[in-house]
C-alpha positions in Angstrom: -28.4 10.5 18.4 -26.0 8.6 20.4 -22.0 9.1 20.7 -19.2 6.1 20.5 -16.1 5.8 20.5 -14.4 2.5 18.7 -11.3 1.5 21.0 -8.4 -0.4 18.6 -5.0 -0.9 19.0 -2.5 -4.0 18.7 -2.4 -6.8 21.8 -0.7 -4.5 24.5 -1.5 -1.2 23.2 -3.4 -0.3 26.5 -7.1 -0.2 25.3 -8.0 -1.1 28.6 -6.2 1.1 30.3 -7.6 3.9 28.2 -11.0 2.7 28.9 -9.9 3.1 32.4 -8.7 6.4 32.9 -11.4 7.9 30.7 -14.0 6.8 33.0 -12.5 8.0 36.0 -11.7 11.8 34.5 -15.2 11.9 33.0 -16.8 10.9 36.4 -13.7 13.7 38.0 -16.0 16.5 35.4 -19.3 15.1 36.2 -19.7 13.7 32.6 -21.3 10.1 32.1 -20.2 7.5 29.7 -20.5 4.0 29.8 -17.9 1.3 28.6 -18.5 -1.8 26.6 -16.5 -5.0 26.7 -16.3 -6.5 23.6 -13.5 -8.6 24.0 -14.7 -12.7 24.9 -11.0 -13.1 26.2 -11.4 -10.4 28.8 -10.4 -11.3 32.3 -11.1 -8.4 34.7 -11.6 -4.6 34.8 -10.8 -1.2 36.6 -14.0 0.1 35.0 -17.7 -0.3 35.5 -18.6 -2.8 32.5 -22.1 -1.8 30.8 -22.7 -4.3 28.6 -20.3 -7.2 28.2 -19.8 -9.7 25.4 -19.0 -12.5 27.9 -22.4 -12.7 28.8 -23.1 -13.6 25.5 -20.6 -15.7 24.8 -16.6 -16.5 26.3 -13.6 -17.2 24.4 -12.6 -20.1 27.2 -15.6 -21.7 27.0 -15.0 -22.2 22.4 -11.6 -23.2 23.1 -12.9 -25.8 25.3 -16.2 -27.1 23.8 -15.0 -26.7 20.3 -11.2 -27.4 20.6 -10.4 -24.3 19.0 -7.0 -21.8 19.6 -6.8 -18.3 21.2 -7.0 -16.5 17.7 -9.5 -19.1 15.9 -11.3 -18.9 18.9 -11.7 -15.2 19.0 -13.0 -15.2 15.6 -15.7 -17.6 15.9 -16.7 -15.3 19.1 -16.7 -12.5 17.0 -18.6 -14.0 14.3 -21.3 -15.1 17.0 -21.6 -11.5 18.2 -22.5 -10.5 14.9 -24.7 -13.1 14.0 -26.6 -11.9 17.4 -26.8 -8.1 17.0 -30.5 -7.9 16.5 -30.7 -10.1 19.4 -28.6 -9.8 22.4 -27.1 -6.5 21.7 -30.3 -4.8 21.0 -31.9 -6.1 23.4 -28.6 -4.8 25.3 -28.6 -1.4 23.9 -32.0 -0.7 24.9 -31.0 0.1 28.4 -29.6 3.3 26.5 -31.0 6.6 26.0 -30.1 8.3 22.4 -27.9 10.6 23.3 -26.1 8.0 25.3 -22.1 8.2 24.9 -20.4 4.7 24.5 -16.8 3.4 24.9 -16.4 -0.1 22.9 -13.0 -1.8 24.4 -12.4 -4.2 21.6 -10.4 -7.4 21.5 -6.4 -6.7 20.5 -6.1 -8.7 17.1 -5.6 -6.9 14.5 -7.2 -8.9 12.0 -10.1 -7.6 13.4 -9.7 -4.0 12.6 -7.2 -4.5 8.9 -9.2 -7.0 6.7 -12.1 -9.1 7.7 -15.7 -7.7 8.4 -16.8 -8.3 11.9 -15.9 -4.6 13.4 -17.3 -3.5 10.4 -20.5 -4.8 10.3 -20.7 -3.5 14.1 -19.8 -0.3 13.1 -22.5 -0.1 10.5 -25.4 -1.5 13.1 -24.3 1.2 15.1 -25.2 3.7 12.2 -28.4 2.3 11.4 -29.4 2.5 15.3 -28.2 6.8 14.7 -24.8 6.4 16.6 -22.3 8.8 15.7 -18.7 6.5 15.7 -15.1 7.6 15.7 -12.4 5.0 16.1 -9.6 5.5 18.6 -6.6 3.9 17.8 -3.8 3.0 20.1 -0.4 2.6 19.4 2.2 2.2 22.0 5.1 5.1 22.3 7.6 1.8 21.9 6.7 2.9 18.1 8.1 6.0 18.3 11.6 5.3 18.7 12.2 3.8 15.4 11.3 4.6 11.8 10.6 0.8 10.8 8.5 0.5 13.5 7.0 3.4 13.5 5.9 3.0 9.6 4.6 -0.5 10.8 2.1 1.1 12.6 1.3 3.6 10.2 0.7 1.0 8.0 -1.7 -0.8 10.4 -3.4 2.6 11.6 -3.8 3.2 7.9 -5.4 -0.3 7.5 -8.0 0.2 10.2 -8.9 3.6 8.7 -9.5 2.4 5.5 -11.6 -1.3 6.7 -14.2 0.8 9.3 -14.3 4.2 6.8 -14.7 6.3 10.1 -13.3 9.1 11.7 -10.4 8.7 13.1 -8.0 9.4 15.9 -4.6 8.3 16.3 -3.3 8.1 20.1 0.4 7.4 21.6 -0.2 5.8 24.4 1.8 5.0 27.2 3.8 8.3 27.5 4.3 7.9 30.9 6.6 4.8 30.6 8.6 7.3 27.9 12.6 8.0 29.5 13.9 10.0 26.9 10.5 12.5 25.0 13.7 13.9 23.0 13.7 10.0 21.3 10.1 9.9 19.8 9.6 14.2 19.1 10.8 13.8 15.6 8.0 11.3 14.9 5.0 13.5 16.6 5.2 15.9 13.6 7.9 14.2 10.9 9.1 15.6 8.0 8.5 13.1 5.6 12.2 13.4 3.6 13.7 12.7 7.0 11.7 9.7 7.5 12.3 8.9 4.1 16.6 9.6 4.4 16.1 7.2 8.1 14.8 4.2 6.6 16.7 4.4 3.5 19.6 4.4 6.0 18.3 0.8 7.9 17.2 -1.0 4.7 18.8 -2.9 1.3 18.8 -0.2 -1.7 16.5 -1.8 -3.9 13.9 -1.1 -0.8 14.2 2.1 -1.6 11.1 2.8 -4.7 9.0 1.2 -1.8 10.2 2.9 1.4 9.5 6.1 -1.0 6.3 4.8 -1.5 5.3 4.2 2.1 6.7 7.3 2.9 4.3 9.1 0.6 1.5 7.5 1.1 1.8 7.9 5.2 2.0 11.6 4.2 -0.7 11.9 1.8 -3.1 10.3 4.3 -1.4 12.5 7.1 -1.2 9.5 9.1 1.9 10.6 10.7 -0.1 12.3 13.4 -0.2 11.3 16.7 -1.8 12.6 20.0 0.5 11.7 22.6 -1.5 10.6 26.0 0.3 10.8 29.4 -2.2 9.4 31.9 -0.4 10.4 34.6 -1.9 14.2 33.7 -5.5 15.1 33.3 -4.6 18.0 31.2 -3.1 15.5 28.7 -6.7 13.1 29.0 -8.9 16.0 28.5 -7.2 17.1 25.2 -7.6 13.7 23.8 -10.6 13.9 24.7 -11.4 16.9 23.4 -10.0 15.4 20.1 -12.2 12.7 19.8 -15.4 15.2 20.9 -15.1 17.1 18.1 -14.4 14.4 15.3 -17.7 12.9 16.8 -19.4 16.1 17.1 -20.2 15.7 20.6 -22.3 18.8 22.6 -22.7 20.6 19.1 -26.1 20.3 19.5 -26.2 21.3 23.2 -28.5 24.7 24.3 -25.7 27.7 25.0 -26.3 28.8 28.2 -26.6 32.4 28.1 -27.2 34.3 31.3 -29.5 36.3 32.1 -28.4 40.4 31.8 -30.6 43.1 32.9 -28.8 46.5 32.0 -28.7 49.3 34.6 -31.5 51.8 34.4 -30.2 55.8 34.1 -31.3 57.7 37.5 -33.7 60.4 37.1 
């Protein structure tokens, strides 16, 4: 059985950097995982790229040869990976063992991830070759510091979650870029009448049946939690980690090492 991890987030959301930082802490613990670039619009990396969709196809050479725009672009790449899953990707994925543990850093739109079926079909190829997925989603701590935006991406969190029907971990990134932690600590673990009395506060009253309704349904779904990711600490990457390990189920299955304990013998 193989291991992966589904990297989403909105344009800007620091996938990459993610991607990044993971590799070089697991390779700090003497743990391998290799990362997959599925984005066609890709430009460079601070990772070791294991299998990349740019060999397979390039979002600058559609825009060029078919006259197409950065998002209409990205889609027919997207729609080409998955017309050639049985082809290059296998043939790709073959250079993996089965208990092989896979970062996919996908492409920033969200349409990807909210409504059509591209990431979705992936994620079910991935099942049917016995990988076990979790999707990581990204949201930047610029979020945090106000309730219409932080319902926004909720909202979109909630979307993704509900399109890929996987397990599912929420991360705020970019905590290191964070001035004032007192600003966002009321939306790590909200009270949902607070929210509720905040947005009520920002929008017309005849928003207020729907801003209920958001409320509720963020709280129901206990989308409202978030696990903040500093990567300026290891601590801080190893707990998300850790997180994502044991949504996935990772090293469950590993032999406990149990050592070997001969007791004393009594003296004559």
């Amino acid at each position: 059985m193989g291991f992966a991890q589904l990297v989403i987030g909105p344009a800007g959301s620091g996938k990459s950097t993610y991607c990044s930082s993971l590799y070089q802490h697991c390779g700090t613990v003497g743990r391998t995982i290799h990362i997959v670039n599925l984005d066609p619009a890709a430009e460079s990396f601070d990772y070791p790229v294991a299998m990349d969709v740019r060999e397979l196809i390039s979002l600058d050479d559609v825009m060029e040869e078919l006259g197409l725009g950065p998002n209409g672009g990205l889609m027919y790449c997207m729609e080409h990976l998955e017309e050639n899953l049985d082809d290059w990707f296998a043939e790709e994925l073959e250079n993996y063992l089965d208990d092989d543990y896979l970062v996919f850093d996908c492409p920033g739109q969200i349409e990807l991830f909210s409504h059509v079926p591209m990431l979705r079909n992936f994620v079910d190829y991935l099942r049917r070759k016995n990988f076990t997925v979790c999707a990581v989603y990204l949201l930047d701590s610029q979020f945090m510091t106000d309730v219409t935006k932080f319902i926004s991406g909720c909202m979109a969190s909630l979307s993704a979650m509900v399109q890929l029907e996987l397990p599912h971990v929420n991360i705020l990134s970019k905590m290191d870029l964070v001035t004032k932690k007192k600003d966002i600590e009321d939306y790590l673990n909200p009270e949902p009448r607070l929210l509720l009395s905040e947005l009520n506060l920002q929008m017309a009253p005849r928003f207020e049946k729907l801003n209920k309704a958001l409320i509720e349904l963020v709280d129901e779904y206990s989308m409202v939690s978030f696990v903040p990711l500093d990567l300026r600490k290891e601590s801080s990457i190893q707990y998300v980690l850790s997180q994502i390990d044991s949504c996935i189920q990772w090293g469950e299955d590993a032999d406990v090492k149990v050592k070997d304990f001969d007791p004393d013998e009594d003296d004559d």
